[in-house]
C-alpha positions as CSV (number, residue, x, y, z in Angstrom):
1,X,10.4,-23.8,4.1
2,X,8.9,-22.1,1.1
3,X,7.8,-23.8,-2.2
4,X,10.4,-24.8,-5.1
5,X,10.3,-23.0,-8.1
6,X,9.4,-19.2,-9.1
7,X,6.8,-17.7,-7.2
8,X,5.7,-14.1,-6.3
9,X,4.4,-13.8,-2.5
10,X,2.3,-11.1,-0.6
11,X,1.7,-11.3,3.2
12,X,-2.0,-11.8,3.8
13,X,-1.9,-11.2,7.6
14,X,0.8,-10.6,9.9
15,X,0.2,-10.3,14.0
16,X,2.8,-7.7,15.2
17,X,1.6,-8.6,19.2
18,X,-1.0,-7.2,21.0
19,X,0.3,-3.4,21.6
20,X,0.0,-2.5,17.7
21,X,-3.3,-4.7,17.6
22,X,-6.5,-3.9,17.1
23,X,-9.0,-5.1,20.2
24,X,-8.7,-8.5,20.7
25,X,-11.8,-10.2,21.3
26,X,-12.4,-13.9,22.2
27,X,-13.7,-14.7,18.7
28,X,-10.9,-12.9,16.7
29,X,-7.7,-14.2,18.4
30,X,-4.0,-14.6,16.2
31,X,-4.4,-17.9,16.1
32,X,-8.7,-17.9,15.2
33,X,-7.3,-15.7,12.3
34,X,-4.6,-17.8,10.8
35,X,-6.4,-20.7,11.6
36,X,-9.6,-19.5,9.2
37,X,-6.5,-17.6,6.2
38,X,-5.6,-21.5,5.7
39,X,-8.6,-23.5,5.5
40,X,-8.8,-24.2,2.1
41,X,-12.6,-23.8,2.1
42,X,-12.1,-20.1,2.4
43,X,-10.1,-20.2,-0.7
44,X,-12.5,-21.9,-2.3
45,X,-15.3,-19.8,-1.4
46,X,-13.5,-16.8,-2.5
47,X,-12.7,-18.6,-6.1
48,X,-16.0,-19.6,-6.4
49,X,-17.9,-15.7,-6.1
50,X,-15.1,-14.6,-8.2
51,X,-15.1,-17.2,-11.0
52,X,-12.1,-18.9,-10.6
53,X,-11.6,-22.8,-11.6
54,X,-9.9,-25.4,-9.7
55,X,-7.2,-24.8,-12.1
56,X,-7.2,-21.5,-11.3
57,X,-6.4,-22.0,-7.4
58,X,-3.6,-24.7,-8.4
59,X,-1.3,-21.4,-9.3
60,X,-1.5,-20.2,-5.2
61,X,-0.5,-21.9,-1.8
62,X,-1.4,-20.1,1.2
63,X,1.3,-21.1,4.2
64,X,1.8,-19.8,7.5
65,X,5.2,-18.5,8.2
66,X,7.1,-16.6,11.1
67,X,3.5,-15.9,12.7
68,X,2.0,-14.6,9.6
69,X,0.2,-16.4,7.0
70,X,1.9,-15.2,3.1
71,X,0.2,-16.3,-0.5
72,X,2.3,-17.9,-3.1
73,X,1.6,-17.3,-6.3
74,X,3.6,-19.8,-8.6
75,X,4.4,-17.0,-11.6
76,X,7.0,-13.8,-12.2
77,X,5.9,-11.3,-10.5
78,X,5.5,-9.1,-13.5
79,X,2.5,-11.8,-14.1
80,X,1.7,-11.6,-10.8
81,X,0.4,-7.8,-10.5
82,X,-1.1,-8.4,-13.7
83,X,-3.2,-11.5,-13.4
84,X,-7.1,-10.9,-12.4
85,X,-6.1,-14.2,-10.3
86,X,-3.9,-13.6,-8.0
87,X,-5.6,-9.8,-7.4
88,X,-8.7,-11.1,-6.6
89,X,-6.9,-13.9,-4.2
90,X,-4.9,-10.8,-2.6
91,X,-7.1,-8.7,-1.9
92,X,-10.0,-10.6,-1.0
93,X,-8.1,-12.8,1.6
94,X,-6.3,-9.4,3.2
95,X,-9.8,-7.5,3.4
96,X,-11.1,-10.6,5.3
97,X,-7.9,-10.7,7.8
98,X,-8.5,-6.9,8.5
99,X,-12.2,-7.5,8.9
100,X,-11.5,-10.1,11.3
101,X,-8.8,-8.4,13.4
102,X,-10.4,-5.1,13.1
103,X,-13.2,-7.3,15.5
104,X,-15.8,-8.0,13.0
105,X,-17.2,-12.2,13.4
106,X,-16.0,-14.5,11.2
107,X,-19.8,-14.8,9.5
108,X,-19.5,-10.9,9.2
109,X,-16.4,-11.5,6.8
110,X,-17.8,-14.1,5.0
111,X,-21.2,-12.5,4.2
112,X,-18.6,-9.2,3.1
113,X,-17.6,-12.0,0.2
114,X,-20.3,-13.9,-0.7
115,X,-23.2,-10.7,-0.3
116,X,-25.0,-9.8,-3.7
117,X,-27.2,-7.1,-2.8
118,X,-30.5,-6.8,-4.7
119,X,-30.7,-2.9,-4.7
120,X,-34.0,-3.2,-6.4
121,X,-35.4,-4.4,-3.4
122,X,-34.6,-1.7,-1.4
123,X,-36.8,1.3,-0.3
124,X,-34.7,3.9,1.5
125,X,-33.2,5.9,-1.3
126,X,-30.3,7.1,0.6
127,X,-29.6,3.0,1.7
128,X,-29.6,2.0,-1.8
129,X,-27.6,5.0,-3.2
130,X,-24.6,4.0,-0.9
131,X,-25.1,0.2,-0.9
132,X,-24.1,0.9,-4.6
133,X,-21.1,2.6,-3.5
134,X,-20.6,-0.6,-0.8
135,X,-22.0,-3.6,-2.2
136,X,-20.3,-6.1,0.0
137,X,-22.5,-4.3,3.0
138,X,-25.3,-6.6,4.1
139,X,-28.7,-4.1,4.1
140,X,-30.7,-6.0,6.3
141,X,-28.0,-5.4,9.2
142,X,-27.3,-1.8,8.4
143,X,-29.4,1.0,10.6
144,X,-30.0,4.4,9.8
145,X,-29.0,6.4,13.2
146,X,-29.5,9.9,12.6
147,X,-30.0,12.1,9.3
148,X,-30.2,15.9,8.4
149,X,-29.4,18.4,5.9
150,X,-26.0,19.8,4.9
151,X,-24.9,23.0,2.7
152,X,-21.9,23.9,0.5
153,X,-21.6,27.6,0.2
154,X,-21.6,29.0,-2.7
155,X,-17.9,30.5,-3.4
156,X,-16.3,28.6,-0.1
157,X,-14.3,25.3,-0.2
158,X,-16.3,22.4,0.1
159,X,-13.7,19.5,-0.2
160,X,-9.7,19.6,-0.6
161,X,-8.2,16.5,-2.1
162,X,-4.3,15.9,-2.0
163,X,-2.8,13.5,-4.1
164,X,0.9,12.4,-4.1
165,X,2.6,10.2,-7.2
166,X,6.4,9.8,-8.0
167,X,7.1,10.8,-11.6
168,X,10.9,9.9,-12.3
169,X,12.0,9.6,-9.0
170,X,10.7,13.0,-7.7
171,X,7.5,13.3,-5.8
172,X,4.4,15.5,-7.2
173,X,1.8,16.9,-5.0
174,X,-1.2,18.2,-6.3
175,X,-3.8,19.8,-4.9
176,X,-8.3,19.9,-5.9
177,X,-10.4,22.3,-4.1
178,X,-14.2,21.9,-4.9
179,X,-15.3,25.3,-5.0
180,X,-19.4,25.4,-6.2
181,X,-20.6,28.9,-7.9
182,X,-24.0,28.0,-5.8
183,X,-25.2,27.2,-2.4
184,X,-25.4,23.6,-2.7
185,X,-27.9,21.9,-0.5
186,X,-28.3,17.9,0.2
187,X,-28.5,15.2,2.6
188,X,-26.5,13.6,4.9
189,X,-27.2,10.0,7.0
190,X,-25.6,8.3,9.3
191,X,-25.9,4.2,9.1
192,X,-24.5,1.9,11.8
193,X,-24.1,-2.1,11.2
194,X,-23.8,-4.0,14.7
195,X,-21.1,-7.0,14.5
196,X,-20.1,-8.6,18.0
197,X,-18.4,-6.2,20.0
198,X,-18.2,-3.3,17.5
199,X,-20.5,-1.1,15.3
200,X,-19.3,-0.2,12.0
201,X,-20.0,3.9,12.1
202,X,-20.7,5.0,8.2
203,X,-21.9,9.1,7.6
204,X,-22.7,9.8,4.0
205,X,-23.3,12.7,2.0
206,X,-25.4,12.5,-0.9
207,X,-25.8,15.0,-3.8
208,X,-29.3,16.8,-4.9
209,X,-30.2,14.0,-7.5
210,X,-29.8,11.3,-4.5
211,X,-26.3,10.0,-5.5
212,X,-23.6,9.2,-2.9
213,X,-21.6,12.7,-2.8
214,X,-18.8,11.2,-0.4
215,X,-18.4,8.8,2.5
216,X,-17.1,11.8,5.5
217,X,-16.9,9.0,7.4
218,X,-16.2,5.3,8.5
219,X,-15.3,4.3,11.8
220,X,-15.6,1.4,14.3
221,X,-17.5,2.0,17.8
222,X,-18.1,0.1,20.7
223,X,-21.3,-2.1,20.1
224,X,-22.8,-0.9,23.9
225,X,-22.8,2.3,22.4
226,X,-26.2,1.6,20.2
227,X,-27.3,-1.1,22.3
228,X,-30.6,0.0,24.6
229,X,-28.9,-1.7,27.6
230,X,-26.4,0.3,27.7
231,X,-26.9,3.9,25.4
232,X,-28.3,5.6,28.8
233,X,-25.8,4.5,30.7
234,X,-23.2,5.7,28.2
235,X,-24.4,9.0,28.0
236,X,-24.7,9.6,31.4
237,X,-21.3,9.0,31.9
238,X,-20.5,11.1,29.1
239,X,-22.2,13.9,30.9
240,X,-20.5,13.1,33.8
241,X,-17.2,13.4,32.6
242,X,-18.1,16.4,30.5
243,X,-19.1,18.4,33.6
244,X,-16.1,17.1,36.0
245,X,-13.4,18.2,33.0
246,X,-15.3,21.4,32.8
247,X,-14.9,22.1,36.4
248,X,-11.4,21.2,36.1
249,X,-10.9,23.8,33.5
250,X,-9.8,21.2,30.5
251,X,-12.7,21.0,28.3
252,X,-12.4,21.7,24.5
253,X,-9.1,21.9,24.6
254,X,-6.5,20.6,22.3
255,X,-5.9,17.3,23.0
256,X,-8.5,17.3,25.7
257,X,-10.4,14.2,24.0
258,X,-7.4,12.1,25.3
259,X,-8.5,13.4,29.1
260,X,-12.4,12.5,28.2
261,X,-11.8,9.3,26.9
262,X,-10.2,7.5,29.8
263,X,-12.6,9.6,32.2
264,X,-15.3,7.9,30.5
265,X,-13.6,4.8,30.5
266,X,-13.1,5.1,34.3
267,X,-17.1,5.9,35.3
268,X,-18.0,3.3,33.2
269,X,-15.7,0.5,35.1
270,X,-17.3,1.6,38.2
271,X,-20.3,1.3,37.0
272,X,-19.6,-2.7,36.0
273,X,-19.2,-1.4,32.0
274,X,-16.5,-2.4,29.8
275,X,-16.6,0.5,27.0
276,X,-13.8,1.0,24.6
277,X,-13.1,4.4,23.1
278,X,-13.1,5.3,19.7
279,X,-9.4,5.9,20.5
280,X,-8.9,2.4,21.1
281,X,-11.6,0.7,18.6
282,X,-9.8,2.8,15.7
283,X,-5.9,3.0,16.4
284,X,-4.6,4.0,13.0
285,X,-6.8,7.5,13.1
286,X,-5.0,10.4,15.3
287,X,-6.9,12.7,17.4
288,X,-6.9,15.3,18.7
């Protein structure tokens, strides 16, 4: 049963059953999850990195209910949405349930808290230009995996951003195009961070003075896939697959990653490798 008096709640994790999942791995189970959302040391922790009191933490219980686990926050919820308290409780507790289903190790979501990065301490330009984009990244677990150049034509559209509000009940669309009047050359990085079973993928841009331009993109990957055991092994069966769908008149086609994917999946099993697919490692992205 839920707490007496007024309170203002927001579910901190919910398990909807394995098919809308993420991968379920030994260490990040339902139960693991929920388990680690009520200890009252996390709490704690989270307070203490974020300045809260004792007193502080007295406004919130955290209870599990119907499978989930919900925070109570004893206040109106005008309050609520309003107090640096109960944001900081909220948010940090639902970024460490999504870390954690999402496959990352419980120390992995804790260090995602608790990390204080000294950029001053570190040498790669480009690493410590985005670390101060992403200051809950650890830098001694984070690997550069490839890096190049990149160019933004002078007069052509370099990046489209589409923002949608509701302004007295109707919805407004609007619509930026980054257009530069020069070429516009920089550099671009790709840095991987290795946790369990999965890699956290992260490709960066960065402007001409060395500043983060944008993040293009942030995925999760199978950890075999940068592991030396196995990156050979990977490739050849992407190879494999590449030349069979080729023969069979289906590559780079619409749609055709979905054929790949499960090919490579397939070569890989015989071979006594367990892969999982970007597919399956990121299920809220479409592809195609």
């Amino acid at each position: 049963m839920p707490p007496k008096g007024s309170y203002t709640t927001t579910e901190i994790y919910r398990n909807f059953g394995p098919s809308l999942r993420r991968l379920n791995f030994a260490y990040n189970t339902p139960e693991a999850i929920r388990q680690e959302l009520l200890d009252t040391k996390l709490s704690r922790l989270i307070a203490k990195f974020n300045g809260l009191s004792d007193e502080d933490l007295a406004t919130f219980q955290i209870r599990q209910e119907y499978g989930g686990v919900t925070l109570y926050y004893f206040g109106g919820s005008n309050q609520a949405f309003s107090d640096r308290r109960f944001v900081v409780m909220s948010e940090q507790l639902k970024r460490y349930a999504d870390a954690r289903e999402a496959g990352h190790t419980r120390d992995f979501a804790l260090s995602a808290i608790t990390n204080k990065t000294d950029l001053s301490s570190i040498s790669d330009p480009d690493l410590r230009a985005f670390l101060k984009e992403r200051p809950s990244l650890p830098a001694d677990r984070l690997k550069k995996w490839a890096s190049g150049t990149y160019t933004n034509k002078a007069g052509e559209v370099a990046s489209q951003t589409t923002t949608t509000t509701i302004r007295d009940g109707k919805i407004e669309t609007t619509n930026l195009k980054e257009i530069p009047k020069d070429d516009v050359v920089g550099r671009w990085a790709t840095y991987v961070l290795v946790d369990g079973e999965v890699a956290s993928e992260y490709s960066v841009q960065f402007k001409p003075d060395g500043s983060v331009y944008r993040v293009m993109g942030e995925s999760l990957r199978d950890a075999k896939e940068f592991d030396p055991k196995y990156t050979q092994t990977i490739k050849d069966a992407m190879d494999q697959a590449e030349a069979e769908l080729k023969k069979e008149g289906i590559t780079h086609r619409f749609g055709s990653v979905h054929v790949f994917w499960p090919r490579v999946t397939k070569i890989l099993k015989e071979k006594g490798v367990d892969w999982h697919s970007p597919a399956e490692m990121n299920p809220k992205t479409r592809y195609d």
